[in-house]
C-alpha distance (Angstrom), angle and dihedral (degrees) to the residues before:
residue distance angle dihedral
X1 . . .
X2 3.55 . .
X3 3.77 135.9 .
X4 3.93 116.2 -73.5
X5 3.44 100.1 -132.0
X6 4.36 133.4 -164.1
X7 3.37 135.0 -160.4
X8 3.94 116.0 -140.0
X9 4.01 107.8 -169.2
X10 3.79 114.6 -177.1
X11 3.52 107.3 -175.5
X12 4.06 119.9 -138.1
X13 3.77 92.4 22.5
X14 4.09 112.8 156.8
X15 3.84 115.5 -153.4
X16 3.51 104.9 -121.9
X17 4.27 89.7 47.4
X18 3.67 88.4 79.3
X19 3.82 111.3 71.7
X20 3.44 127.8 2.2
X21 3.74 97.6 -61.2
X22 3.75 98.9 107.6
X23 3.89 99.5 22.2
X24 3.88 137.6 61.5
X25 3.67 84.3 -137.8
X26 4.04 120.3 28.9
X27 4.05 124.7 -124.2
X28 3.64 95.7 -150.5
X29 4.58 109.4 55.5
X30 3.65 85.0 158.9
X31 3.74 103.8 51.4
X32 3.46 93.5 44.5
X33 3.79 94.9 59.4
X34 4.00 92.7 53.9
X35 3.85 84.3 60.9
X36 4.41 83.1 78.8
X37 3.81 87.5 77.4
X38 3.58 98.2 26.1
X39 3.87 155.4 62.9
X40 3.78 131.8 -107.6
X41 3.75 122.9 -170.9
X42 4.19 105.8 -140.0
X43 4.10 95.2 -172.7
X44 3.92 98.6 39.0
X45 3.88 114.8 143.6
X46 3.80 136.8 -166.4
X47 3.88 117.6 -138.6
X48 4.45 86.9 -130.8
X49 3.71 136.2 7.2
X50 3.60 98.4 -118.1
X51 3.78 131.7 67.3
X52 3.47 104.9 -105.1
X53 3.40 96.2 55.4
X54 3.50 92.2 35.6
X55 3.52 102.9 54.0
X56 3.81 95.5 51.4
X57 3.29 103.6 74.0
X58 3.90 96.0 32.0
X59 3.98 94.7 50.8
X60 4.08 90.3 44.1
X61 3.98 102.3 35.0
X62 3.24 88.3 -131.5
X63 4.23 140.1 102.7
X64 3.77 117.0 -67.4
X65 3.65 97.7 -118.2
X66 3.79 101.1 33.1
X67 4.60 108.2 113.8
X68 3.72 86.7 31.4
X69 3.89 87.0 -48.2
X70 4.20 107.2 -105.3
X71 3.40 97.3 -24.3
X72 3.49 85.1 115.8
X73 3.92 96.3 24.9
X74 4.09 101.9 -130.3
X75 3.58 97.5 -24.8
X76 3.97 105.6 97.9
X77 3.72 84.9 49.9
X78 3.43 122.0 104.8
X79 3.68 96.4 -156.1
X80 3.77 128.0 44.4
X81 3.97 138.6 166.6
X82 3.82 93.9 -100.2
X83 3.92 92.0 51.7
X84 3.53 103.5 41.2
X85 4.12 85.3 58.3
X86 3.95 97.4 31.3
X87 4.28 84.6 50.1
X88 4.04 84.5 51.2
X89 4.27 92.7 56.2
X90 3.86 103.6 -99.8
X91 3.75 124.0 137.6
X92 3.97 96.7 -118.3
X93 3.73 127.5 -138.6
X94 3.86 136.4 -163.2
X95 3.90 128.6 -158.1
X96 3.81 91.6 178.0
X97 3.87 137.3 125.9
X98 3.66 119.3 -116.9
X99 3.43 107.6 -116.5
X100 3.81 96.5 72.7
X101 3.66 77.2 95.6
X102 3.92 107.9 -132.7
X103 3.44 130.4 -174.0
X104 3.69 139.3 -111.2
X105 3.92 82.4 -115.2
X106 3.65 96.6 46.8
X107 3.86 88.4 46.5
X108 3.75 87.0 60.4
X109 3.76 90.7 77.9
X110 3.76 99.4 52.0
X111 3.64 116.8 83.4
X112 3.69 93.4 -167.1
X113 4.10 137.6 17.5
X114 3.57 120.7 -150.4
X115 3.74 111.7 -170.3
X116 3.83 112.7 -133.9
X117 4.06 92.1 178.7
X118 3.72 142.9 -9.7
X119 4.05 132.2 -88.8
X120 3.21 113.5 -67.7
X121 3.61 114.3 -165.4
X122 3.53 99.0 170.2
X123 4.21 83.2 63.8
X124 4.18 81.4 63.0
X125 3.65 91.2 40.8
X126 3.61 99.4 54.1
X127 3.81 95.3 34.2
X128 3.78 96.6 50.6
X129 3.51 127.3 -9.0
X130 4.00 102.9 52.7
X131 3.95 83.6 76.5
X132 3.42 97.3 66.1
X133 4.16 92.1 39.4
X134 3.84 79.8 64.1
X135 3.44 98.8 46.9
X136 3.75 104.0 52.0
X137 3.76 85.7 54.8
X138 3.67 85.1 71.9
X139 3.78 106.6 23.0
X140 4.02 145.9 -5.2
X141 3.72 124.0 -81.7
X142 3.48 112.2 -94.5
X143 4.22 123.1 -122.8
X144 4.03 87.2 -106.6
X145 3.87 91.7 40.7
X146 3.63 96.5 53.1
X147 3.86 99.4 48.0
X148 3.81 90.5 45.0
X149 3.62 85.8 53.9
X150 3.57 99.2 45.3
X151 3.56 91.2 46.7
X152 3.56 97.4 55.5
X153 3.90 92.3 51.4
X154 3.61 92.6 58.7
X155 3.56 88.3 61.1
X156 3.65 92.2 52.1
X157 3.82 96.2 55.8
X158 3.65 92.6 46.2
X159 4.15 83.0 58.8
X160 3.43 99.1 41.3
X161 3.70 90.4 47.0
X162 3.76 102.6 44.5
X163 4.11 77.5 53.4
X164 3.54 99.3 54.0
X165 4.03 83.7 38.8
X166 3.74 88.0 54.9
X167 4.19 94.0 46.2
X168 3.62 91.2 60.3
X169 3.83 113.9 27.2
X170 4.07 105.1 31.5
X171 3.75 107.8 36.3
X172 4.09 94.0 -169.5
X173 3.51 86.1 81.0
X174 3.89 90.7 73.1
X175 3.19 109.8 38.7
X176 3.66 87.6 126.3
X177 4.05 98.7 45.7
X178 3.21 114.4 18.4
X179 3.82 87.4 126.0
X180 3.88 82.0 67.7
X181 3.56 86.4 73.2
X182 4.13 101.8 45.9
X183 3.24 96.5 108.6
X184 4.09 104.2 22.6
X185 3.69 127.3 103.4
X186 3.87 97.7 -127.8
X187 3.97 88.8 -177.1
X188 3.78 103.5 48.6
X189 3.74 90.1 47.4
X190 4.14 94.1 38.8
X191 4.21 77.0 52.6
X192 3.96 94.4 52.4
X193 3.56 98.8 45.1
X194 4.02 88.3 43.2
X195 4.41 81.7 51.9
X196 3.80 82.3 50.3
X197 3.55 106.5 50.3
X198 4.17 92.7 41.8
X199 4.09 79.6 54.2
X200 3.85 87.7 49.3
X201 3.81 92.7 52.8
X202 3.75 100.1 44.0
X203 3.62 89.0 62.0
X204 3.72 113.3 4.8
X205 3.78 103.0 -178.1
X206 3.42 106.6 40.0
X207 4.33 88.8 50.1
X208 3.84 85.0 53.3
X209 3.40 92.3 48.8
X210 3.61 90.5 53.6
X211 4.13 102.3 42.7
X212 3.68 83.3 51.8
X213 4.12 92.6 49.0
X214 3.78 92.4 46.1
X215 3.71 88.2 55.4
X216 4.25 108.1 -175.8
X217 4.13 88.2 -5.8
X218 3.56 93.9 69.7
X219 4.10 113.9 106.9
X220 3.63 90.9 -125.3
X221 4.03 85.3 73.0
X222 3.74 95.4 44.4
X223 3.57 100.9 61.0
X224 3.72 122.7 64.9
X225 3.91 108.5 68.8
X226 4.24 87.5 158.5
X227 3.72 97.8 118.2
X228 3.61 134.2 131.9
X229 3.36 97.5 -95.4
X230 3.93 89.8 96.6
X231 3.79 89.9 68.6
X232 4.26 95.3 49.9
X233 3.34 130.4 84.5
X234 4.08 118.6 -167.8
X235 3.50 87.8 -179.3
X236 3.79 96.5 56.9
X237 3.56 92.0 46.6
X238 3.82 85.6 54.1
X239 3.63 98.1 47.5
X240 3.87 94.8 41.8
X241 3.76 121.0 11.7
X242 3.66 91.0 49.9
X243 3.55 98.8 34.2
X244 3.73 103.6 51.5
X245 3.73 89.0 33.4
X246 3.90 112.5 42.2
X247 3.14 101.2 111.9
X248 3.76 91.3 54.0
X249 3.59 92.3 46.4
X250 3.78 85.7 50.6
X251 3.72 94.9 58.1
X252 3.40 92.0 54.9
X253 3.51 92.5 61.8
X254 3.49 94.7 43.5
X255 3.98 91.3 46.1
X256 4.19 89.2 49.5
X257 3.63 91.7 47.0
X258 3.90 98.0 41.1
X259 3.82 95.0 44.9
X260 4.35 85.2 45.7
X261 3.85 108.8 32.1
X262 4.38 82.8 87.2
X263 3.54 114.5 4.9
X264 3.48 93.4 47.6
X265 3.79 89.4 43.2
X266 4.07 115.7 135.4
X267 3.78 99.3 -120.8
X268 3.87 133.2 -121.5
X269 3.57 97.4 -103.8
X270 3.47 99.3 49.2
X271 3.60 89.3 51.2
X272 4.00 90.2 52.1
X273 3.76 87.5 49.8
X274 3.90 97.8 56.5
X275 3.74 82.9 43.0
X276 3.82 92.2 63.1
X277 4.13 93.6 35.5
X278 3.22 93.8 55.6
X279 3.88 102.6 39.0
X280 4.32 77.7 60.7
X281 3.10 100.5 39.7
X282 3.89 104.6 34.5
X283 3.81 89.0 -145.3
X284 4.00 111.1 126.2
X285 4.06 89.3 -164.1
X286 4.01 79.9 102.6
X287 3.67 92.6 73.8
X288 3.91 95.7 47.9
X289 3.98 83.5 98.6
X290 4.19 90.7 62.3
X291 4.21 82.5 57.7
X292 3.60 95.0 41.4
X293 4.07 87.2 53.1
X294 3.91 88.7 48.7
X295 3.56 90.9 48.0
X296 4.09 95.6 49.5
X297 3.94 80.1 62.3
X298 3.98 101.0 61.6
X299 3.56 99.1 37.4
X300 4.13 92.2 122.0
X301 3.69 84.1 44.4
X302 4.43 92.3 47.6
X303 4.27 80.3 44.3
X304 4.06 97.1 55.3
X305 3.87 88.9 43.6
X306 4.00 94.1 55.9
X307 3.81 87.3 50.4
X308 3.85 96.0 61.6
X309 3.86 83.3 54.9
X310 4.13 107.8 90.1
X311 3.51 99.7 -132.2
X312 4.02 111.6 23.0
X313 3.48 94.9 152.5
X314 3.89 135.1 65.6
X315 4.03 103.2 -163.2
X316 3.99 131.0 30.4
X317 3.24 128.0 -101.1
X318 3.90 136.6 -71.5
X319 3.74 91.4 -123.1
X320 3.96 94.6 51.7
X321 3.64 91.4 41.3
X322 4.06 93.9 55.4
X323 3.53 89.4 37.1
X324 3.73 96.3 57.8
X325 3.86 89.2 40.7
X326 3.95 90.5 57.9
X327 4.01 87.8 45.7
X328 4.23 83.6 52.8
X329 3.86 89.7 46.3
X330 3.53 96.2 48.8
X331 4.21 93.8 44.0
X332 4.26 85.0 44.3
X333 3.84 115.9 126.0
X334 3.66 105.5 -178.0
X335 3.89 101.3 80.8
X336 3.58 93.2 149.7
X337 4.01 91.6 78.6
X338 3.56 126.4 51.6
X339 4.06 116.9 -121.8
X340 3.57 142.6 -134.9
X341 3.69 127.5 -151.0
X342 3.63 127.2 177.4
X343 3.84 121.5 -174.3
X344 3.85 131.6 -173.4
X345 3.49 111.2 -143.5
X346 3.97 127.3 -179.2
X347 3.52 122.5 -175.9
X348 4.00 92.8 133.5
X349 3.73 97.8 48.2
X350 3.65 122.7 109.8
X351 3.96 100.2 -63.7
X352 3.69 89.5 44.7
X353 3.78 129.4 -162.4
X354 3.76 142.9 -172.3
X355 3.88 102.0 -168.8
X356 4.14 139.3 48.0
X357 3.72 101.3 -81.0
X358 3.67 100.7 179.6
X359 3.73 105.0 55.5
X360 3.75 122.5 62.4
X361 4.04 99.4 -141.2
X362 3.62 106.2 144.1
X363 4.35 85.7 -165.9
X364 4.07 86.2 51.8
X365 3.83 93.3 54.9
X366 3.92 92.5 41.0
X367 3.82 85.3 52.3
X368 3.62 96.7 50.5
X369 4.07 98.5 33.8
X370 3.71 79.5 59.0
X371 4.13 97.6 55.4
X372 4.03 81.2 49.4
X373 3.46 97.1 58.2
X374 3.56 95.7 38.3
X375 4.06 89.9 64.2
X376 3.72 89.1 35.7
X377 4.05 86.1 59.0
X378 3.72 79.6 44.3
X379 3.95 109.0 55.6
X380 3.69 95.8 22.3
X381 4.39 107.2 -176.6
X382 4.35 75.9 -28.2
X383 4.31 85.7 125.7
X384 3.70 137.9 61.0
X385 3.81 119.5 -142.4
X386 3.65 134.8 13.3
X387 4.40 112.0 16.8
X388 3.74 86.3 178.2
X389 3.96 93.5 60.2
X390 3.49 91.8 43.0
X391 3.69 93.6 53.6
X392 4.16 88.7 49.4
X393 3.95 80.3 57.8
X394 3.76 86.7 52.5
X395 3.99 95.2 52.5
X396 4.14 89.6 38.1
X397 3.99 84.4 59.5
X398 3.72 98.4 37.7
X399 3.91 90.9 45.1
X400 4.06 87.7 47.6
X401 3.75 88.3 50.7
X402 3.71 97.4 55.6
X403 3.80 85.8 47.0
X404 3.65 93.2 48.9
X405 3.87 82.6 51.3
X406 3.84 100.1 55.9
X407 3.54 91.3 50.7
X408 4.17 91.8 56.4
X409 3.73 82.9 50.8
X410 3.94 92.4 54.1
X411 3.75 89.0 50.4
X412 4.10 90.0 -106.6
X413 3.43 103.5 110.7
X414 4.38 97.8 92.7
X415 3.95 87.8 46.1
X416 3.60 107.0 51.1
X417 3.89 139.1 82.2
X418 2.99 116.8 -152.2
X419 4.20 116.4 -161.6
X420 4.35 110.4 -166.2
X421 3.76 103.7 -164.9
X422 3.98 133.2 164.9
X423 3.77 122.8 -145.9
X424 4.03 87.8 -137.3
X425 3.64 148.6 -52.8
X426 3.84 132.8 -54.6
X427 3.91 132.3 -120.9
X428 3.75 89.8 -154.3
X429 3.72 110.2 67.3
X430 3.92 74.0 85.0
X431 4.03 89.2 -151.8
X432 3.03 101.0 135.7
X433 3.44 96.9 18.2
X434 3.83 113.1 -149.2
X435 3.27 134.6 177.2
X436 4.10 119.6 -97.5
X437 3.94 121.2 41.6
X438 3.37 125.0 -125.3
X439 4.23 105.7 -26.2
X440 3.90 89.4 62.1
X441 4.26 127.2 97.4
X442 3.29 89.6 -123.1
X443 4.47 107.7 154.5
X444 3.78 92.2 -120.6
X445 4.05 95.0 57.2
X446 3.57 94.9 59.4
X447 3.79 111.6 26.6
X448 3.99 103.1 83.8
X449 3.82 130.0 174.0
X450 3.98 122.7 -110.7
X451 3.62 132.8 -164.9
X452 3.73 136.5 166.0
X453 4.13 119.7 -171.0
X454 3.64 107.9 -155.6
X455 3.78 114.5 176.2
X456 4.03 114.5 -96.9
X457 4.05 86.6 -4.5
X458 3.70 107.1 157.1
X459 3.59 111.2 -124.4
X460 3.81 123.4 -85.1
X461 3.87 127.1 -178.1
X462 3.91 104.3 -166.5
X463 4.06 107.6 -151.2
X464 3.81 106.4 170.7
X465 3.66 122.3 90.5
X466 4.13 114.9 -76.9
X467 3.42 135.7 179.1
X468 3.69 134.5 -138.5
X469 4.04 89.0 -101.6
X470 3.24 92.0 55.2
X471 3.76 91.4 73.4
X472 4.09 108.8 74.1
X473 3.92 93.1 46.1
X474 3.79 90.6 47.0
X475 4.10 88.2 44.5
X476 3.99 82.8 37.9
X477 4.49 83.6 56.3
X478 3.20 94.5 45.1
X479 3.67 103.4 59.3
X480 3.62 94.8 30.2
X481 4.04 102.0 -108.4
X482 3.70 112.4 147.2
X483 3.97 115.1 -98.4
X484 4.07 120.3 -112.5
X485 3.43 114.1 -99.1
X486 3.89 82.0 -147.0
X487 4.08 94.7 56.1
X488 3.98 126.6 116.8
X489 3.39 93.6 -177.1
X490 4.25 119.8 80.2
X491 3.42 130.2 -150.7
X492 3.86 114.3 -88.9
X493 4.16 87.6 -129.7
X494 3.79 89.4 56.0
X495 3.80 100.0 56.9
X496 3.55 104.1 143.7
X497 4.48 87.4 176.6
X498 3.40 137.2 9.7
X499 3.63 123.5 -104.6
X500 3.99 104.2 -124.3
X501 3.75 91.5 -155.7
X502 4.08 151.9 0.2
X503 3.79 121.9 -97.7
X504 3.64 100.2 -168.9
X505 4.16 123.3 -174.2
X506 3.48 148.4 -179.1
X507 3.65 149.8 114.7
X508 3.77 110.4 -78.7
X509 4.04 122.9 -137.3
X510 3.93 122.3 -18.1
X511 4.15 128.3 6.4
X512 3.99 113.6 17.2
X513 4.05 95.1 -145.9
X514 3.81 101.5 150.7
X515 3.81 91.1 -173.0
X516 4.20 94.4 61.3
X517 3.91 112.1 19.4
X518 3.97 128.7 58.3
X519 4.16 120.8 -95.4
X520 3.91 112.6 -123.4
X521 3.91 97.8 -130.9
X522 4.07 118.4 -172.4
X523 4.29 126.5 -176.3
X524 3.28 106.4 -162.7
X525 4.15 132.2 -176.2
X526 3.76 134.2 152.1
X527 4.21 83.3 -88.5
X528 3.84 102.8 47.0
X529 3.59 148.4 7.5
X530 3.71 118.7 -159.4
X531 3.92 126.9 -177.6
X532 3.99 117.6 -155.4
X533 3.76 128.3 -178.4
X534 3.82 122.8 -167.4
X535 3.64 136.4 136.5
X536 3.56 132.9 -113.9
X537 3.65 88.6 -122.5
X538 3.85 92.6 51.0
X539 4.26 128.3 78.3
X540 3.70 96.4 -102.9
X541 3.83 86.7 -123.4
X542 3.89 85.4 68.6
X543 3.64 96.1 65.3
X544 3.75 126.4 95.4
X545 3.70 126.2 -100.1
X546 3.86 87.2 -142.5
X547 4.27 110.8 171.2
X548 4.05 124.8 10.7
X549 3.63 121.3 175.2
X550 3.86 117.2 -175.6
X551 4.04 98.1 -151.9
X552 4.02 101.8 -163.9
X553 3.52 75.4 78.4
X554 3.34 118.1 21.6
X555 3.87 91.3 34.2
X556 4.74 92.2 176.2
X557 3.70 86.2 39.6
X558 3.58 108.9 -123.8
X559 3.62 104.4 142.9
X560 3.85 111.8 75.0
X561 4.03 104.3 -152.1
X562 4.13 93.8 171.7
X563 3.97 83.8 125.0
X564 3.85 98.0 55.8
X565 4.08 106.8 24.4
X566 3.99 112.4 128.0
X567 4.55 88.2 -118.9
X568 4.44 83.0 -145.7
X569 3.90 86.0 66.9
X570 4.02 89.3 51.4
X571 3.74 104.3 28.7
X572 3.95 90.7 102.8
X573 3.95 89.3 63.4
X574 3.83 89.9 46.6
X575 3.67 97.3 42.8
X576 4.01 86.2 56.6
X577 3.74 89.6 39.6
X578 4.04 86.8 59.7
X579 3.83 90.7 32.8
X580 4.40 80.9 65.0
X581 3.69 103.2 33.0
X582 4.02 88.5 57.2
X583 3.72 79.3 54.2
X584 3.36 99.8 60.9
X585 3.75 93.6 39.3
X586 3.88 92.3 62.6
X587 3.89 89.1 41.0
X588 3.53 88.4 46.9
X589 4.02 94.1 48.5
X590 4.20 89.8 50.5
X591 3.88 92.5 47.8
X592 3.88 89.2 48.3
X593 3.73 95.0 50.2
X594 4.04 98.1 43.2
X595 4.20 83.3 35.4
X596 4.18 89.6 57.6
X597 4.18 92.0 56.9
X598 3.99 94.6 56.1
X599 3.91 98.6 34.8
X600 3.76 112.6 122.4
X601 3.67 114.3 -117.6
């Protein structure tokens, strides 16, 4: 029989944060000693540094923006993580929140759902449908806009509905928040989004037209209320976390803003420079850096705020999520097949944290306060940047480790593979600190750390450039599952050349419509990195040369010389740049034309 094999996704995970690369003194002991039977990618890049666009191409093995890119997050693909391993006769499992809307035909290759968080529609508000609110205050709906729209709302109900499905007829699916649903009347709402979606398909168009009009008042975003606020408590992390452990918590704000308030210090010149760029160019963006620096320096203070708020999180935590996937292991019946289980985990995203947050256990956060102030006594003011992200690195590893732990004691350990992954980078480690957050092509956002454990795997340190794709066929090699027929990506083992730089693509911030608003393109190599934007319905000469950063000299990429660079010495990155977007636009062009005879009218 084969390998089990589990998918550990950390969201907002930069490369060098794993190891010692970055840091005197590394936040992750226990991942670094799985690397002695194992492989680690060193130059692996995500297409976009958030998870949307992230995710597509890593979950499909294929380019960001091919099947109308994440329009319709995986579900134009016609390969995904859960099929490739389902197809290859494991039992499949998914950690996962429910508003990464799947399928019904995705949700044919996962054997069983474990609900991490509730619906979220404002997630599918904000990422999508807001852009068309705005539009129709100005102008109709096009033909194409109106069937891309309706098409992605059918997907949605399916989700939502399988979810509500899944709350009230198949109770394994929350085993981590059922308390969610204590005092919520699964049926009557199952019933008015059933109501809703039989409205949707009598008359597709004009309902989309009219959830998009209504904005926030719609129904749709009055519903759900199943989030993980029932499983926090602000006012025990008041009355205990900060109580018992104040003067901890204190130290780490006094350790991030000793080891910051110089080293970390934005320096003269740069200051000059965004003096003179922005007397030119009358655009204050320049400064953002100054803010960013401030910022790095309350980040204990930004943390104790969120907790006050009753809900400051959208997903539970690592610890419940392994601990309810060893309580599924050890309950599991179907031995004969090997299983796959993939969780997404996010303790160093945005609202970041460094301790369990959804269980009030007074011994769990003694326990894990004292693994934080072990590495604080550790790397004292050894770092530069953001303490409180490198301390969600410490719990991530400490969390994995107990995992790791409970599946040696269940007599797993020498059969499993075990794949840790990141979607992309973060803006918020704030070393170096640059200047936009998030939508930006900033090094950090995109290069992310891989590694995959196999059992008795002789080492392998991949240091060619990789993409995100490249990570399920090489995970795929490794444990000896055949490869999709329908992947771009290859298996890291199998590199026949070396890739001599990074095309990276997506959509930037808000609606990913390829047909109407301009791709964010980036080549990067260790000499340049150049940003593009152009649309697919543009000449590519007509798009904007927007950020270039010549790195034998400015190596963190802070000064943006787009205005001044000689285009010979860059004309390899935009060649390849043009070389992919006329990619897309015949990919595009296909999926349009076969997309226009199953649209729902």
């Amino acid at each position: 029989m084969k390998n089990n094999a589990i998918t550990i996704f950390v969201d907002s995970v930069v490369w060098d944060y794993v190891g010692n690369n970055k840091e005197a003194v590394s936040a992750t002991p226990f991942l670094d000693s799985l690397k002695k039977e194992g492989l680690v990618a060193n130059k692996l890049y995500s297409h976009g540094p958030y998870t949307d666009a992230a995710t597509r191409s890593l979950f499909t093995g294929r380019n960001c923006l091919d099947d109308y890119g994440y329009y319709f997050k995986l579900n134009t693909s016609p390969i995904n993580h859960y099929k490739l391993f389902h197809d290859a006769g494991y039992e499949t499992y998914d950690f996962h929140y429910p508003y990464y809307i799947k399928g019904d035909e995705i949700n044919k290759s996962i054997d069983h759902r474990i609900y991490t968080g509730g619906f979220e529609y404002a997630s599918e508000w904000g990422g999508l449908y807001y852009y068309y609110h705005d539009i129709i205050k100005e102008r109709n709906l096009t033909d194409l806009e109106l069937n891309l729209l309706t098409k992605r709302i059918q997907y949605m109900f399916e989700s939502w509905e399988l979810y509500l499905n899944d709350a009230i007829n198949n109770p394994e699916t929350l085993i981590m928040h059922k308390k969610a649903f204590e005092h919520y009347d699964s049926f009557s709402a199952l019933n008015t989004l059933k109501e809703e979606h039989e409205k949707f398909l009598r008359e597709p168009q004009s309902y989309s037209i009219d959830l998009v009009r209504q904005g926030k008042d719609h129904l749709l975003a009055k519903l759900d209320a199943t989030t993980v606020e029932a499983y926090m408590s602000p006012e025990f992390i008041q009355a205990y976390v900060e109580k018992k452990y104040g003067k901890l918590l204190n130290r780490i704000e006094r350790l991030n803003n000793n080891a910051n308030w110089k080293t970390n210090l934005p320096s003269i010149k740069r200051i000059m420079w965004s003096i003179r760029k922005s007397l030119k160019t009358k655009d204050t963006s320049y400064f953002y850096f100054l803010e960013n620096y401030i910022f790095s320096l309350v980040q204990m203070r930004v943390m104790k705020k969120q907790w006050r708020r009753p809900r400051w999180q959208y997903g539970h935590s690592a610890k419940m999520n392994y601990d309810a996937a060893i309580d599924v292991l050890k309950s599991r019946k179907n031995g004969d097949k090997p299983f796959y289980m993939f969780f997404h985990l996010g303790e160093p995203h945005h609202n970041i944290a460094f301790f369990t947050y959804d269980i009030q256990d007074k011994n769990i956060i003694d326990e894990e306060m004292k693994v934080i102030e072990e590495y604080l006594d550790k790397v004292g003011t050894n770092f530069k940047g953001n303490l409180i992200y490198l301390l969600s690195l410490v719990y991530t590893d400490y969390t994995i480790k107990r995992f790791c732990d409970s599946l040696k004691e269940l007599g797993l350990w020498e059969n499993t593979s075990i794949l840790f992954i990141s979607d992309h980078g973060s803006s918020y480690t704030f070393n170096p600190i640059h200047n936009r957050r998030v939508n930006c092509f900033d090094e950090e956002c995109y290069h992310i750390p891989m590694l995959i454990r196999h059992p008795g795997m002789t080492p392998v340190e991949i240091n060619t450039y990789q993409y995100s794709k490249d990570v399920f066929p090489t995970f795929a090699d490794i444990i000896g599952i055949p490869q999709s027929e329908f992947f771009k990506g290859r298996s890291m083992l199998k590199e026949k050349e070396a890739r001599p730089y990074i095309v990276t693509e997506y959509m930037g911030p808000g609606c990913p419509d390829i047909a109407s608003r301009r791709i964010w393109f980036s080549g990067r190599d260790s000499h340049f990195i150049v940003a593009y934007k152009v649309g697919i319905y543009e000449d590519f000469k007509e798009g904007e040369l927007v950020e270039v950063y010549d790195l034998s000299k400015d190596p963190q990429g802070y000064y943006n010389i787009n205005d001044e660079i000689e285009i010979s010495k860059i004309q390899y990155l935009l060649n390849a740049i043009e070389a992919r977007y006329k990619e897309i636009k015949g990919d595009t062009d296909k999926f349009l034309k076969d997309f226009s005879k199953t649209s729902l009218k």
